[in-house]
C-alpha positions in Angstrom: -46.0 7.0 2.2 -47.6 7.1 5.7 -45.6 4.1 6.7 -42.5 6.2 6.3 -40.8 7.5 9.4 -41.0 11.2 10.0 -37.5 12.6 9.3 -37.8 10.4 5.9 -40.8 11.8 5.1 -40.0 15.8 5.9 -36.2 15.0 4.1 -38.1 13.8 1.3 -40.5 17.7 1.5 -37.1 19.4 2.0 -36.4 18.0 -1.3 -39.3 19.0 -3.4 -39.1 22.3 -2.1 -37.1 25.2 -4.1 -33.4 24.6 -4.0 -32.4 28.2 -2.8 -34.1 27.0 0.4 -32.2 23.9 1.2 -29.2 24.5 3.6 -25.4 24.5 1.7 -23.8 21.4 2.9 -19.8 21.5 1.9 -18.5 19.5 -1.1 -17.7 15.7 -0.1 -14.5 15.0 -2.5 -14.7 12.3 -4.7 -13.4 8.8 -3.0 -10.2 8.7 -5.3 -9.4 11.6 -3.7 -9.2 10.5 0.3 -7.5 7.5 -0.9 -3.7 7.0 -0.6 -4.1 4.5 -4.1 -6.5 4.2 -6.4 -6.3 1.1 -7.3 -6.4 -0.4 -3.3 -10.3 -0.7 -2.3 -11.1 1.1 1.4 -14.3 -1.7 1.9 -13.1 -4.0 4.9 -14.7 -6.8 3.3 -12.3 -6.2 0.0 -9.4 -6.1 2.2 -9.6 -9.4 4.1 -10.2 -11.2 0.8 -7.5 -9.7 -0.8 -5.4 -10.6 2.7 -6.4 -14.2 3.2 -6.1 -15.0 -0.3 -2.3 -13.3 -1.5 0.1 -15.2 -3.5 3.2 -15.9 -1.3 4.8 -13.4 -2.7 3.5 -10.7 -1.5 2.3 -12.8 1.9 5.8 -12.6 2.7 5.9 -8.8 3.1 2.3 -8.6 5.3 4.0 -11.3 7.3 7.3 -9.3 8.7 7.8 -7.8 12.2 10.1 -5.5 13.6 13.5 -6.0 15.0 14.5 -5.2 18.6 16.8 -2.6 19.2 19.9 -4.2 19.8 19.4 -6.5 16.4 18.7 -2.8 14.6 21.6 -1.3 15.2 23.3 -4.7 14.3 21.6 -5.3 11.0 20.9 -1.6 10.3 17.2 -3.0 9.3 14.3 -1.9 10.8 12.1 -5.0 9.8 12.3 -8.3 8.0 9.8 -10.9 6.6 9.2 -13.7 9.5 10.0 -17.6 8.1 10.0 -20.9 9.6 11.6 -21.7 12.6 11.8 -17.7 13.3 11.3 -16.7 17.2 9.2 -14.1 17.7 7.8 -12.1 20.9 4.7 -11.2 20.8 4.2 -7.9 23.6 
């Protein structure tokens, strides 16, 4: 116990203490809630995995970059998927 620091050690009396005492802190909503989809994880580490290791499929649409404006107006597409042989200017 004495090797604790001191904020863990008076959090830890703030706790034992009688809960009318203790300061209100607002709700936290669940994670589903802040999420846009359930079913996507929000942990970084998740995300590059499930990045660096997509069926082509679906690599095709993370690997797409925007038309300029002249080809937009011409294609009436915003974006398309980049393949081979495909010249691209990176800003």
């Amino acid at each position: 116990f004495w090797l604790k620091p001191l904020w863990l050690r008076l959090r830890w009396r703030l706790a034992e203490g009688p809960r009318d005492k203790l300061p209100l802190r607002p709700r936290q909503p669940p994670r589903d809630e802040m999420k846009q989809k359930a079913t996507v994880s929000s942990s970084r580490r998740k995300a590059r995995k499930a990045y660096f290791t997509a069926p082509s499929h679906i690599r095709r649409k993370l690997m797409s970059a925007p038309l300029s404006k002249d080809l937009r107006t011409k294609y009436n597409v915003r974006s398309l998927p980049i393949r081979r042989d495909d010249e691209v200017m990176i800003c």
